[in-house]
N, C-alpha and C positions, 0 to 999 in steps of 0.2 A: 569621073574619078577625081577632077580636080576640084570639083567641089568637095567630093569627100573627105578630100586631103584635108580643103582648109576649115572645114566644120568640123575635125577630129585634132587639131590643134586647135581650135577654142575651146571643146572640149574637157580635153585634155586642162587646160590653164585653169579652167574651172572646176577642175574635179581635185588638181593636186589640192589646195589648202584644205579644202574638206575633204577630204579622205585621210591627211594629216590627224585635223581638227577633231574628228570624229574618232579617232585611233584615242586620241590620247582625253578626250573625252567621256570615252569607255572603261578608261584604267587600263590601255595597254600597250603596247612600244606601237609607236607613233607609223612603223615599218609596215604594218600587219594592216592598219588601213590602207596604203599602200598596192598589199598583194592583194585582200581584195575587190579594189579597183582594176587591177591588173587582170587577176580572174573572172571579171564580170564584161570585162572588154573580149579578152580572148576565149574567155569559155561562153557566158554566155550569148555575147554578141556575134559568135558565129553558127549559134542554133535557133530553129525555125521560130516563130510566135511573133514578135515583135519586130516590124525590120529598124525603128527608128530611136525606140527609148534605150535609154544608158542605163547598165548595172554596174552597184558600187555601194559601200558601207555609208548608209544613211542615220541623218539625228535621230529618225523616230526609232532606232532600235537601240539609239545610246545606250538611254535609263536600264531596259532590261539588260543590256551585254554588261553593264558595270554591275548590276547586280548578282547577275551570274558570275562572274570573277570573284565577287569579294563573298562569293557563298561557295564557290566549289574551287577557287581556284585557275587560275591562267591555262594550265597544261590540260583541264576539264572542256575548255571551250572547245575545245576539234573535235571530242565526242560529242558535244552537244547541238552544235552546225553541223554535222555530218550528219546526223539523226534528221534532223528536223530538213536537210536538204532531201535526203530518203522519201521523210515525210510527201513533201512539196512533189517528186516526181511521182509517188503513190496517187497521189490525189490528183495529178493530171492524168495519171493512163485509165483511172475511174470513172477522168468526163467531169472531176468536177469543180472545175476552175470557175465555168459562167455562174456556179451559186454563189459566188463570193459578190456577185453583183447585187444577190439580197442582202446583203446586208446591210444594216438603216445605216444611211448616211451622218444622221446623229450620232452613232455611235463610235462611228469612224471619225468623224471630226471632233468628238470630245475625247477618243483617244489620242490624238494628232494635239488637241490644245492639253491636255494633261500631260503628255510629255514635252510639248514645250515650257507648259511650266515649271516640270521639273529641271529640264534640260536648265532655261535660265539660271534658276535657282543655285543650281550647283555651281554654273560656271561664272557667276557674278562670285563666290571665293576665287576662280581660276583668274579672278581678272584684278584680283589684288593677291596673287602669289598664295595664296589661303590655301587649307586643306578643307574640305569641304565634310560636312554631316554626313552620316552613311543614309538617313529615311529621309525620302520626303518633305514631310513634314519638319524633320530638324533642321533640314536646309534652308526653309523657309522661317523656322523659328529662331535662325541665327542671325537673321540678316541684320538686325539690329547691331544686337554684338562686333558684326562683320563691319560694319559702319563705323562704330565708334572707336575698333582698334583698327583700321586704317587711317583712318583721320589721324591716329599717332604716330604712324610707324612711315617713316621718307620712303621706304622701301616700297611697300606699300601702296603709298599714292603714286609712286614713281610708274610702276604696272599698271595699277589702275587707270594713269593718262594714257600708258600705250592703247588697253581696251578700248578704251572709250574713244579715243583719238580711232581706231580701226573701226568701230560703229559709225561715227560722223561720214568718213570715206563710204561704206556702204549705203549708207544712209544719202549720200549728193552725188554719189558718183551717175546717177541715172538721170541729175538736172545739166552734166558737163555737154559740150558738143560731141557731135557723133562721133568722131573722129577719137575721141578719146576714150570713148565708152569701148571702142576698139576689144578693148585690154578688159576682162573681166574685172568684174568691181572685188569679187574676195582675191583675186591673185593679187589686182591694186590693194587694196588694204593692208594685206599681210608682208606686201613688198614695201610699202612706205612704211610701217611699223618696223619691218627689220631693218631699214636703212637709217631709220631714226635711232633704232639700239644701238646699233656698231657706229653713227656717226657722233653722238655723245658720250658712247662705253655708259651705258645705262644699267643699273643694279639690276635687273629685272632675269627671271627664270626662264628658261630655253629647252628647245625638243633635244628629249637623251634620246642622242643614237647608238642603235646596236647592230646596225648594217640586216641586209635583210640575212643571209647565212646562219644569224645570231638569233634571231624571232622566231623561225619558220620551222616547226618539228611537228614530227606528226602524233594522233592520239594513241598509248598505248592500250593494251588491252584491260588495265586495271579501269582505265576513263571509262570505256566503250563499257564493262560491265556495270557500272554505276547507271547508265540507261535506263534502268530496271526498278532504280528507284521511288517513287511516289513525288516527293521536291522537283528531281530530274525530269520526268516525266512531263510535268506541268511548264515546267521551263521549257522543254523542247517541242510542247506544241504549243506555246505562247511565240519562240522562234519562228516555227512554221505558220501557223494562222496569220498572225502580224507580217510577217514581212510577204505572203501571199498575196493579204487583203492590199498591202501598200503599192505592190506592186500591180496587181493586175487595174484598181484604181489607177495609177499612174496612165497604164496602159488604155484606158476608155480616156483620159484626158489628153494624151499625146495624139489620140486618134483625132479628136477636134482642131487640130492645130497644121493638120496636112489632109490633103487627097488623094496620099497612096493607099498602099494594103493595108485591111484592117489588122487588129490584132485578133490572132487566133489564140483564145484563152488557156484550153487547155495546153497546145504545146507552148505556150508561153511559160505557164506555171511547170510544168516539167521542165523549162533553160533554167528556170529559175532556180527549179531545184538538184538539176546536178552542177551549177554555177555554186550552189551552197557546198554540195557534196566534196566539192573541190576544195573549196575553203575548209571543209570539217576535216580533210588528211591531209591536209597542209598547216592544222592549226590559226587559220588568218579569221576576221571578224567574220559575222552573216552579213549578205548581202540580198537589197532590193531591190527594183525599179525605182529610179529619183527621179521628179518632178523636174527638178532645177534643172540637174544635167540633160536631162532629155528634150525640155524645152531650149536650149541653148543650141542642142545638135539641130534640133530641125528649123528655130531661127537664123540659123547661122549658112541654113542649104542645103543639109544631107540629103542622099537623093538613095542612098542603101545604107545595109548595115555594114558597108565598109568602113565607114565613119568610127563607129563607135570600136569596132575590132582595132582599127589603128590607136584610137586615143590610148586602149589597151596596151599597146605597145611602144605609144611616146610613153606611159607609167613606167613602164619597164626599163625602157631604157635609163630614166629618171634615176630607179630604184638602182639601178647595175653603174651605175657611170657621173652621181654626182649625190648619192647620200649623205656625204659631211655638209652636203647645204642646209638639211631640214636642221640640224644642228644649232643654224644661226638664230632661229623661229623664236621671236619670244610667245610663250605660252598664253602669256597674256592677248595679245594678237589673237591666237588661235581662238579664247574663248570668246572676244570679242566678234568672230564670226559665225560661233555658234550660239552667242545670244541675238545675234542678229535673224538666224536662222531659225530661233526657238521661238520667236517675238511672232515669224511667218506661220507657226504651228496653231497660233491659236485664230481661230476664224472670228474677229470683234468685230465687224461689218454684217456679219453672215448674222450672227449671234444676237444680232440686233433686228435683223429681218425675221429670222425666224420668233421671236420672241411677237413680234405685232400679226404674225400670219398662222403660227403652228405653235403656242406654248407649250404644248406638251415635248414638241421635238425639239427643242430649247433649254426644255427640262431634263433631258434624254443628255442631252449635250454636256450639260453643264454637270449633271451627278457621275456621268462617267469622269469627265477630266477632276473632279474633286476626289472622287475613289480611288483613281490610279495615284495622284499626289499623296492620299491618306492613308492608301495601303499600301500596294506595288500592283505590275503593270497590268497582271496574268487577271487578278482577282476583280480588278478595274473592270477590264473590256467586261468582263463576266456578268456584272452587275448593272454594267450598261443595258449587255442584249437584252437578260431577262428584264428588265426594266422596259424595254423596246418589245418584247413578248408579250408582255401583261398591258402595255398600252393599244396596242395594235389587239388581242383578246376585249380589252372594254369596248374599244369604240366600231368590233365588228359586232358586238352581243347588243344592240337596239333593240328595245323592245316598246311596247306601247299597251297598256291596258285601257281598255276603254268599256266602262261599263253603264250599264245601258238600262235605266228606272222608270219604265212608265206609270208606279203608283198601285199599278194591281198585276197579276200573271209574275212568272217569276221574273227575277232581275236578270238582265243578261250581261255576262265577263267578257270582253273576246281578248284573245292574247295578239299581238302582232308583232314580226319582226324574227330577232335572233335571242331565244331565250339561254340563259348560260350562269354559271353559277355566280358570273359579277353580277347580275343583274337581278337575283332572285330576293335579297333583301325585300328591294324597291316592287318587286310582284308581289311577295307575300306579304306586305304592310296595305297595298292596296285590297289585298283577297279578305284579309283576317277584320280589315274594317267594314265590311257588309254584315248585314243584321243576319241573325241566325233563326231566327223567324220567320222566312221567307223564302218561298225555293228557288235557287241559282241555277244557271244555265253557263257553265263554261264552255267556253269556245277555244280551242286550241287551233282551229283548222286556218288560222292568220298567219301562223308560225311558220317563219321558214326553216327554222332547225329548233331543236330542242335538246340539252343535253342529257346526260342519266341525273345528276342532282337535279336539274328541273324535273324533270320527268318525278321522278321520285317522289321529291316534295310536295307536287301539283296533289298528286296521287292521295299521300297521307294527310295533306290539306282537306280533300274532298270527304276521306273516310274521317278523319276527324268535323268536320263542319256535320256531315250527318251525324255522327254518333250525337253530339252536344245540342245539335237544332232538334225541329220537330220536323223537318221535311230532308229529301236528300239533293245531294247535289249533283246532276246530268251532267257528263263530263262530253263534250266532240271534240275525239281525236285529233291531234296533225297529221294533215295527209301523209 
C-alpha cells in the first residue's frame, strides 16, 4: 500500500497541469479537466480491465473537443460524452475491444502526429496570448502573421518568454540529477513559470476560475435529442472510436512496462466507457487511457489500482480545497506544455524508419495526419483506414502471368497467385497482347482466389478473342 501511496502522488503531480492544460486547450473552463481526471481515477480506476494505466482528458482529443464546442456549443458536450461513453460500453459487452488491435498502426500514429500538429499549431497563439484560427489549416496559415505581430506587441513577447521558458524546463528537466527529477517536469515547469509571473507581476493571461460548482451541469434533454443528428452522430463516434483506439493502445503498451496482469480488453473498454458516461452527466471533457500518466504510475511502483484510484482523489481534493491556485497559472505556461506534448505526437524517428523499410506505411502515416490538419479529425482517421484498406487489398492481390510459346501447338497463359480487380489491368494488357491467330490455352488452375470482376472479364476476354480470331480459346478453371 505504500508504494501505492507514493506512485499516486506522483501521479497525481503529473496529471494536475495537464488536465488543467488540456481543459483550457479544448475551449473550456480549465475546472472540467479537472473532473475528468477526478472521474477517471475514481470511476474508472476502480473497475476491472486495466489494473495499472491512468484515466484522464488527454491532447489527442483536444482538436476534436474544441471543435465540438465551437460547432454545438459547451452545454452540448455532456450529450455528446455520454453517448459516445454508451457507445464504448456497447462495444465492450459485444467482445469487441481486441479488434481495435487491427487497426494499422499507421493510421494510429498519423492520427497521433496530425493532432499534434494541430494541437502545436493553435497553441503557439496560446503562447503569445493570441486568439487562435478556428481550421487547421488557418492555424498554420497564420503563423507568419502570429510572428510578425508579436515581435511588436511587449505584451506579447512578455508570454511568449514564459512559453518558451516552460518548454526549455521540459525539455532539460530529464538531463538534472535524480534527485530532482523527483518533481515531475510539467508540474516543475508550470510551477517555475507561475513563480516567475507573480515574482515580476508579469502582463501575461492567466486560468479564469469558475470553482468546480460553476462548470459542472448536466445535459439537458434538448442536447441529448440533437444525438439523432447526422454532424452529431459523426462527432460521437469519432468521440468513441478515438478515444477506444487510444486507450486500449495505451493499454498493450503499459503491459510492456510490468509483469503483472494483463489487460483485459474488453472490460477495459467497457471502464472506459462508463468512465466517459460519467463525464457525459456531469458535463466534464471525454476521457482516455494516457500514455504519460500511466507510464509514470508504474515507474514510480504501483503494485494495484490503488494507485491510480487515489491520484483520483489527491484531484479532488485539489479541486474542493485550493481552486483559486489554478488562477495564478499563466496560460502561456499551459500552452507551453502542450506544445511540448504535441511535438511527443508526432513519431519523426519512427517516420523515418518506416520510410527506409515500409513506404507505403509511411505513406499511410503521413496522408492521414495531412488530412486530419486539412480537414478535421473524424474525416482524417477515415481517409487514413481506407487508404490502409486499398494498400493492404493491392499487396494481397499478386498475381503472375506467365505465358508459355513453343512456336507451334497453342500458346499457354497460366494465371498465378491473387487475382482481384487491382490487378486486372496488368492481366488483361498481358492477355490482349497474344496473337489472335493462334490457339490459347489459359490456365486459371494457379489462382488462389479469383474475384467476380476477374472472373468476369477472363470470361468475356476469352469469348471476345474467339469471336475476332480464327481459333478459340480453352479456358482451365481455378480449382
Amino acid at each position: 500500500m505504500r508504494a501505492d501511496v507514493t506512485a499516486s502522488l506522483v501521479v497525481f503531480l503529473v496529471a494536475l497541469p495537464l488536465c488543467v492544460g488540456v481543459a483550457v486547450a479544448s475551449g473550456v473552463p480549465a475546472e472540467l479537466g479537472l473532473v475528468t481526471g477526478i472521474v477517471g481515477g475514481l470511476v474508472t480506476g476502480l473497475l476491472p480491465g486495466s489494473s495499472l494505466q491512468v484515466s484522464g482528458p488527454a491532447a489527442g482529443l483536444t482538436v476534436l473537443v474544441y471543435e465540438a464546442v465551437q460547432a454545438y456549443g459547451l452545454p452540448a458536450l455532456g450529450a455528446l460524452v455520454l453517448a459516445a461513453g454508451l457507445l464504448q460500453v456497447l462495444m465492450g459487452a459485444l467482445r469487441l475491444g481486441r479488434w481495435f488491435r487491427a487497426i494499422s498502426v499507421a493510421v494510429v500514429e498519423g492520427m497521433l502526429a496530425g493532432i499534434g500538429l494541430v494541437l502545436i499549431a493553435g497553441q503557439l497563439y496560446s503562447l503569445a496570448d493570441s486568439k487562435a484560427p478556428a481550421s487547421g489549416l488557418g492555424k498554420i496559415a497564420g503563423l507568419p502573421a502570429l510572428l510578425f505581430d508579436t515581435a511588436r506587441s511587449t505584451t506579447s513577447l512578455t508570454a511568449f518568454a514564459v512559453g518558451t521558458g516552460t518548454i526549455a524546463v521540459l525539455l532539460v528537466w530529464k538531463r538534472l540529477p535524480a534527485k530532482a527529477q523527483l518533481l515531475p517536469a510539467p508540474l516543475a515547469a508550470v510551477g517555475l513559470a507561475t513563480l516567475a509571473s507573480a515574482l515580476f507581476a508579469l502582463p501575461v493571461a492567466k486560468v479564469e476560475v469558475k470553482g468546480l460548482l460553476g462548470v459542472v451541469q448536466e445535459p439537458d434533454l434538448g442536447h441529448v435529442a440533437r444525438i439523432a443528428e447526422v454532424g452529431t452522430i459523426g462527432t460521437v463516434l469519432a468521440f468513441a472510436l478515438i478515444a477506444s483506439a487510444e486507450s486500449l493502445f495505451s493499454a498493450a503498451a503499459v503491459d510492456r512496462l510490468h509483469d503483472g496482469p494483463r489487460t483485459q480488453y474488453d472490460k477495459e473498454l467497457m471502464a472506459q466507457g462508463a468512465g466517459n458516461a460519467v463525464c457525459g452527466l456531469i458535463g466534464a471533457l471525454p476521457m482516455t487511457a494516457v500514455i504519460v500518466r500511466s507510464a509514470a504510475n508504474v515507474q514510480a511502483g504501483a503494485r494495484s489500482k490503488a494507485s491510480r484510484v487515489l491520484h483520483g482523489l489527491w484531484l479532488l481534493l485539489f479541486a474542493a480545497l485550493l481552486p483559486a491556485t489554478l488562477g495564478v497559472i499563466p496560460l502561456a505556461a499551459l500552452a507551453g506544455v502542450l506544445v511540448h506534448a504535441g511535438g511527443k505526437l508526432i513519431p519523426v524517428k519512427r517516420l523515418a524508419v518506416l520510410w527506409r523499410e515500409h513506404r507505403g506505411e509511411a505513406l499511410i502515416l503521413v496522408v492521414t495526419a495531412v488530412a486530419i490538419v486539412a480537414v478535421n479529425m473524424f474525416e482524417g482517421v477515415l481517409i487514413g483506414l481506407g487508404l490502409a484498406v486499398v494498400k493492404t487489398a493491392w499487396e494481397a492481390s499478386h498475381v503472375h502471368v506467365e505465358v508459355v510459346d513453343a512456336g507451334t501447338g497453342p500458346i499457354q497463359a497460366h494465371l498465378k497467385g491473387s487475382a482481384t480487380f487491382l490487378r486486372l489491368p496488368k492481366i488483361l494488357d498481358v492477355l490482349e497482347a497474344l496473337p489472335q491467330n493462334r490457339p490459347i490455352e489459359l490456365s486459371l488452375s494457379g489462382l488462389h482466389y479469383a474475384d467476380h470482376a476477374c472472373r468476369t472479364s477472363l470470361k468475356n476476354w476469352a469469348a471476345r478473342h474467339s469471336a475476332e480470331g480464327t481459333v478459340p480459346v480453352r479456358v482451365t478453371p481455378a480449382a
